[in-house]
N, C-alpha and C positions, 0 to 999 in steps of 0.2 A: 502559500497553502491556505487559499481563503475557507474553505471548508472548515478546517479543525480550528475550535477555541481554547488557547493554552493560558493558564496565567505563569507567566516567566519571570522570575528575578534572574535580571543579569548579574554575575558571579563567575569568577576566576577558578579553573580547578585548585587553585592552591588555597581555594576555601577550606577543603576540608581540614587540611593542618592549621590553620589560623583562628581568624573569630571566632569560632564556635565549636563544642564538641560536637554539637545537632546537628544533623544532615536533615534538614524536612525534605520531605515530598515535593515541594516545590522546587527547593534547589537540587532535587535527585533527578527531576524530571527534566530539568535547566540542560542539567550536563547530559540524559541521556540525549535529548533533543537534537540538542546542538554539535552531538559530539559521536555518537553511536556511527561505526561503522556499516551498519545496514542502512543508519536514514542518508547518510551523505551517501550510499549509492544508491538509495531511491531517487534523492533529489537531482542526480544523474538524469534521471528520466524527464526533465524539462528539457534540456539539452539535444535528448534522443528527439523527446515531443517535436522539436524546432525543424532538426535533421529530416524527421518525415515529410513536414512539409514544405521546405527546401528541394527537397527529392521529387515531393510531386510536382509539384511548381516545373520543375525542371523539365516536363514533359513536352512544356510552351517553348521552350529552347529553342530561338531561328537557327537553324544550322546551314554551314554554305560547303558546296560540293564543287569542286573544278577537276576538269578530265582531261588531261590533254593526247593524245596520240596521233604519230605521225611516221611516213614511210620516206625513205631517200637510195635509191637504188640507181646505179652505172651516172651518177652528177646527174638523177632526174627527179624534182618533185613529186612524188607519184599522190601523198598527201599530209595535208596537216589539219587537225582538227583539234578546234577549243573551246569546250563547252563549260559554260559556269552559271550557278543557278545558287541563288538564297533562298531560303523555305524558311514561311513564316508560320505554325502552328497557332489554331486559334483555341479558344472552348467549344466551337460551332461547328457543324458539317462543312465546314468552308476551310481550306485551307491557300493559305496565299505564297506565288512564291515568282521572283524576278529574277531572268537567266540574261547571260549574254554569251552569243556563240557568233565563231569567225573561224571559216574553214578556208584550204586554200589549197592548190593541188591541181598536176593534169589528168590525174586518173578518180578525178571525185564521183561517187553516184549522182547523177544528176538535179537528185532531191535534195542532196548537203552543197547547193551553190548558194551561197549568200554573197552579198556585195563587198565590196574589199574592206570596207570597215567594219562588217558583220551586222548581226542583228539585236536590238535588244527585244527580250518580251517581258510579259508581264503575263501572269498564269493565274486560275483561281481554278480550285479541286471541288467538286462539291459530292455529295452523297446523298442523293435522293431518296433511297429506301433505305437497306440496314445502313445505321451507322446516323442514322438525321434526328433521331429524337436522342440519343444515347450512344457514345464510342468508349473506345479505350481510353481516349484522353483526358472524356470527364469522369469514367471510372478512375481511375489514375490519381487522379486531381481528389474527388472524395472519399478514395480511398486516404490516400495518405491523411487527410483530415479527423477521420477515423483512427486513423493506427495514433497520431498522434493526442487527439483524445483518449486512449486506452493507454495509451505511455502515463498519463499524467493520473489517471483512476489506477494505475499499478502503483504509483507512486503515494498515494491514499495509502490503500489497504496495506504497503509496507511497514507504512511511518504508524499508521492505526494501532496494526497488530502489536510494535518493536515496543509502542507507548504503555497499551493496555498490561501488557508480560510485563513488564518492568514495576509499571502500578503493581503488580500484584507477587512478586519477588519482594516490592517495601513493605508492601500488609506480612508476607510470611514472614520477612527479616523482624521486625517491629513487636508481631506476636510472640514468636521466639524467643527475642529478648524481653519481653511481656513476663513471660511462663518464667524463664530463667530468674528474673530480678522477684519473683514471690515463693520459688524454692531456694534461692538466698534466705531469703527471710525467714521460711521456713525453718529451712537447716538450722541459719543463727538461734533460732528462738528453743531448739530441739534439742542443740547442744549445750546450749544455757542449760537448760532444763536436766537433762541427762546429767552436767554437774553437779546440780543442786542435788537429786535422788540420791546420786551419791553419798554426798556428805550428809546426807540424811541418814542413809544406811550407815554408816560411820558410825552416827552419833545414837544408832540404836534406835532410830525414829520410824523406820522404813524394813520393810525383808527385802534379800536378796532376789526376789522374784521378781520385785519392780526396777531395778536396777537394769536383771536382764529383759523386760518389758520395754524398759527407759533405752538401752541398745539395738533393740531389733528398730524403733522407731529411728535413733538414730541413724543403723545402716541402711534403710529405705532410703530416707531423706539423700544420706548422701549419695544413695546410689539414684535417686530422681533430677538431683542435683548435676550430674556427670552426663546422664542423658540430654539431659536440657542442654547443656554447655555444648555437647557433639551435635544438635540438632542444631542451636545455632550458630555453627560454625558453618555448617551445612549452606543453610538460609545468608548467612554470609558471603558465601562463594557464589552462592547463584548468583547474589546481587551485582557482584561485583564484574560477572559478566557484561553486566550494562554500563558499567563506566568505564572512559575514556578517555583518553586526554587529546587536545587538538592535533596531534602531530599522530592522533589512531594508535598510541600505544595504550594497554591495559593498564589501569588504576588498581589498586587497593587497598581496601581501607582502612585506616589506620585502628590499632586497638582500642583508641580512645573514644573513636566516632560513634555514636549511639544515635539511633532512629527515635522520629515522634513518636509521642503516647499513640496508643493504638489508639481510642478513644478518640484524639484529634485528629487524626488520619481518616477516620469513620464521618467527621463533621466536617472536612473537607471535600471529602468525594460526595459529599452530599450534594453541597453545592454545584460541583460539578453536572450532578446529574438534573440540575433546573431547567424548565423550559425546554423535554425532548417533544417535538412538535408530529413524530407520528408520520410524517411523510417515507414512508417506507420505501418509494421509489426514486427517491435521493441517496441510497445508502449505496456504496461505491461497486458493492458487487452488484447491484440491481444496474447501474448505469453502465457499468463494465459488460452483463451480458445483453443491453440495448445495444450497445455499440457491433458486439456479435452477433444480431440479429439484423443488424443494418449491414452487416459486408459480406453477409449471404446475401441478404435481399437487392444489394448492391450487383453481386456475381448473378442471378438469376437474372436479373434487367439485363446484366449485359450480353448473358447467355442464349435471351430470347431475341434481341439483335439478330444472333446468328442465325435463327429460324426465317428471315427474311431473304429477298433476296437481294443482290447486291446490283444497285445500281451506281454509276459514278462517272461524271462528268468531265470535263479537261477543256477549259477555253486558256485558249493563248493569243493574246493581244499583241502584233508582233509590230517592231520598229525598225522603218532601213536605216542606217547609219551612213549609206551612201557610198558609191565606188572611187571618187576621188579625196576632195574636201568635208572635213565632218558637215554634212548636209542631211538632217535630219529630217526623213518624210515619213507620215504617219498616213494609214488610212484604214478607215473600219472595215476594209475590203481583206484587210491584211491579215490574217487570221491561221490560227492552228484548231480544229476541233476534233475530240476524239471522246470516246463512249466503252462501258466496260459493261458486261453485264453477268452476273454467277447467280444462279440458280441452286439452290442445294434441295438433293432430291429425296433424301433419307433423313440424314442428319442425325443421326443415333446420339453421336457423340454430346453433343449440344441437349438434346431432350432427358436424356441420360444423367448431365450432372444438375439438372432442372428439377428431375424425380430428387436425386439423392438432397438437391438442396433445401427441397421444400418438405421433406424427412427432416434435416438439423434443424428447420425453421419451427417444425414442430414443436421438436424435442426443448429448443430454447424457453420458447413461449410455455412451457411444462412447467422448467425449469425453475424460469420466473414466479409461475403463482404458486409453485410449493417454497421457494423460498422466500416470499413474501410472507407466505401465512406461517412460520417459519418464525421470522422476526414478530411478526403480531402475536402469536403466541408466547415466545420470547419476554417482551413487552411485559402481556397481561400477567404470564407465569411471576415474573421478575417485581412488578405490583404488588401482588397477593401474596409473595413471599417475605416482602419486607413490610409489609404490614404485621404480619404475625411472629418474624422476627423482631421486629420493634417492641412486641409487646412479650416474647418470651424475653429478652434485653433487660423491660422493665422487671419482669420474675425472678431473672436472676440477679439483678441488683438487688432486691428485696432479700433473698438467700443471703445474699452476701452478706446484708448490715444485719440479718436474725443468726446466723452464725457467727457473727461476733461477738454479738451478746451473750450468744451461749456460752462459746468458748472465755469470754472474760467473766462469766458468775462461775463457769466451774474452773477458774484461777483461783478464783475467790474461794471454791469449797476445797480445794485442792490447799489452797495456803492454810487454812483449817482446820484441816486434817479429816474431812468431811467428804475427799473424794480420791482415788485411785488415780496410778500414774496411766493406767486404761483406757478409763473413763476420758481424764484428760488428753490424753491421745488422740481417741477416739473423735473428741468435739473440734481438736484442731484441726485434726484430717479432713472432715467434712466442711471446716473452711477454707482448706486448700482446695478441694475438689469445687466448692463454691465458688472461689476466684480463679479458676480455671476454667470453669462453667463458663463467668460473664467475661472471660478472655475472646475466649471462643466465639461465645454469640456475637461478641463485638470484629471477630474474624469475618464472622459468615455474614454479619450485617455490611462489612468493605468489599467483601465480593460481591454483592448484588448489587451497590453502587460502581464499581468498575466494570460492571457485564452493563450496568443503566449509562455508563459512561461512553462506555463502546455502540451503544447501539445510538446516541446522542451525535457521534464523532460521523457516523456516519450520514446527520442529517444537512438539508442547506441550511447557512448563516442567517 
């Protein structure tokens, strides 16, 4: 698969119960790689690739023909006749082929008398108008070279797509558990809290209002808390889609197994996405509809053949074998020639799928430069968005460390007795929503390097 650049750790499925709780992206990518049911039957399609051209090939195939029949009626030879011939296909309007016939008989036509040993020949076919610049055989021939190029560009865009989805099932799983490990913390820090007010109110320090203020805070928490958990169970299951085990049965992952920091995931795919060169007519769909534009343009050539007319030649070099003793006489006098000639006088048929082919040839060539500008758009969109996600990135990082500070002075006026369980509320909340914020942005900054990723997969090495 010289096209795509993967970086691989080789790793055993029973990684994931062993060494490590971490599953990275790279060893997530390892096993869908290598293991994923859709790419082992894409990578089927070198196999088929091969098959096509085996098949064409096969078209040159010498094939040998023997006929024999013969008549015996009241004890009287009436005849016997045995004709045999090898045909040799070439790539050229010539085809070659060596016969040997031995008839014998009293009631023979007098044209099938050969000598008792019969005769050998030696034949050449040739095509002087349709069929001499262009036949079926070298259609045949580049077709299958075609079809087997297109086996191998499907076999791209499978293993591309199977890659890119799976990339981006580890961003959702990742984030999920992102979200879920800072409403942990939340929670913890909420229901700390909720016992303190308590025992504040206990001791006559606090009213009852803040207690039920301190509970509504709680029941959110824990109910933000339960969301997250069922989301990422969710993000869980999809992923698990992707893995596999060698023998094609479904993995799953263990409770213990936890995904890299988003954050590293985000500077990984970065990488990834170095060095896309821009060549937009390397991307596997653009060569996939070259290839469809070449086996009309292929079918047209061969179908303007048939607008010709047909001429076609037939020399046969013939050898006596001789009526007694193998006595081999040869002479250029010895000869078979014959002449074919087809004129086609309408020809509907032929001009017809002419029209209609050079209609798809159209439509391809369309096809092509909206989908090129397509990808360039693609591109520049996918630039200027992670430019500005970069720097919204930086904003909400910034949020984040000025809501902490908030939130940890009014700990401070709160410990004091200088602020409301409210207030306090209030400032924690907006640092959850802060750390949610730069989750997110760090979400949306991995997809743009997985969409820069995919448009990369699709260039040459």
């Amino acid at each position: 698969m010289n096209r795509f650049v993967f970086v691989l750790i080789v790793m055993s499925i029973s990684y994931l119960a062993k060494a490590s709780d971490t599953l990275t992206l790279v060893q997530f990518q390892d096993i869908v790689f290598n293991h994923h049911p859709l790419i082992k039957s894409a990578n089927l399609n070198s196999e088929i690739a091969e098959a096509y051209l085996i098949k064409g090939e096969g078209i040159l195939d010498p094939k040998f023909y023997s006929n024999f029949d013969g008549k015996q009626f009241k004890e009287q030879n009436y005849f016997r006749r045995w004709n045999n011939e090898l045909k040799i296909p070439t790539k050229y309007p010539v085809d070659i082929s060596l016969g040997y016939e031995n008839n014998s008989g009293d009631f023979l036509n007098s044209e099938n008398f050969l000598p008792t040993n019969g005769l050998v020949s030696g034949t050449l076919n040739i095509s002087l108008l349709r069929g001499l610049l262009f036949d079926e055989q070298r259609f045949a021939l580049r077709e299958s070279e075609l079809l087997a190029g297109k086996s191998e560009i499907e076999r791209e865009l499978v293993i591309r797509n199977v890659i890119i989805e799976s990339i981006n099932a580890y961003v959702e799983w990742s984030t999920a558990f992102g979200e879920l490990e800072i409403l942990e913390s939340y929670l913890g820090r909420v229901t700390e809290r909720h016992e303190f007010v308590k025992q504040l109110f206990e001791n006559g320090d606090k009213p009852a209002l803040d207690t039920i203020e301190s509970r509504i805070n709680l029941n959110t928490a824990t109910k933000d808390k339960i969301n997250a958990t069922e989301k990422l169970w969710r993000k869980k299951q999809k992923l698990s889609m992707f893995l596999w085990s060698n023998a094609s049965e479904p993995l799953a992952l263990s409770e213990t197994v936890v995904p890299q920091d988003i954050a590293m995931i985000t500077d990984d795919l970065l990488v990834n996405t170095f060095a896309i060169s821009q060549n937009w007519h390397a991307d596997p769909i653009i060569r996939k509809k070259q290839i469809e534009l070449e086996q009309v343009n292929l079918e047209n050539r061969l179908e303007r053949e048939q607008l010709k007319p047909q001429l076609d030649l037939k020399l046969n070099s013939l050898v006596n074998l001789g009526d007694n003793d193998l006595a081999v006489n040869y002479s250029v006098n010895d000869y078979k020639l014959g002449a074919a000639l087809v004129v086609p006088i309408r020809n509907r048929k032929s001009r017809g799928q002419i029209r209609l082919n050079e209609a798809l040839i159209a439509q391809n060539e369309l096809n092509q430069e909206y989908y090129l500008s397509e990808l360039q758009n693609m591109y520049n969109m996918l630039s200027r968005t992670e430019e500005l996600n970069r720097e919204a990135l930086l904003v909400s990082e910034e949020k984040v460390e000025n809501s902490k500070l908030l939130y940890a002075a009014e700990q401070i006026k709160f410990g004091i007795g200088e602020s409301s369980v409210f207030l306090l509320n209030s400032r924690e909340r907006k640092l959850l929503e802060a750390e949610t914020e730069y989750l997110k942005n760090l979400k949306a900054l991995s997809y743009i390097y997985s969409q820069l990723y995919f448009l990369k997969l699709g260039q040459e090495n």
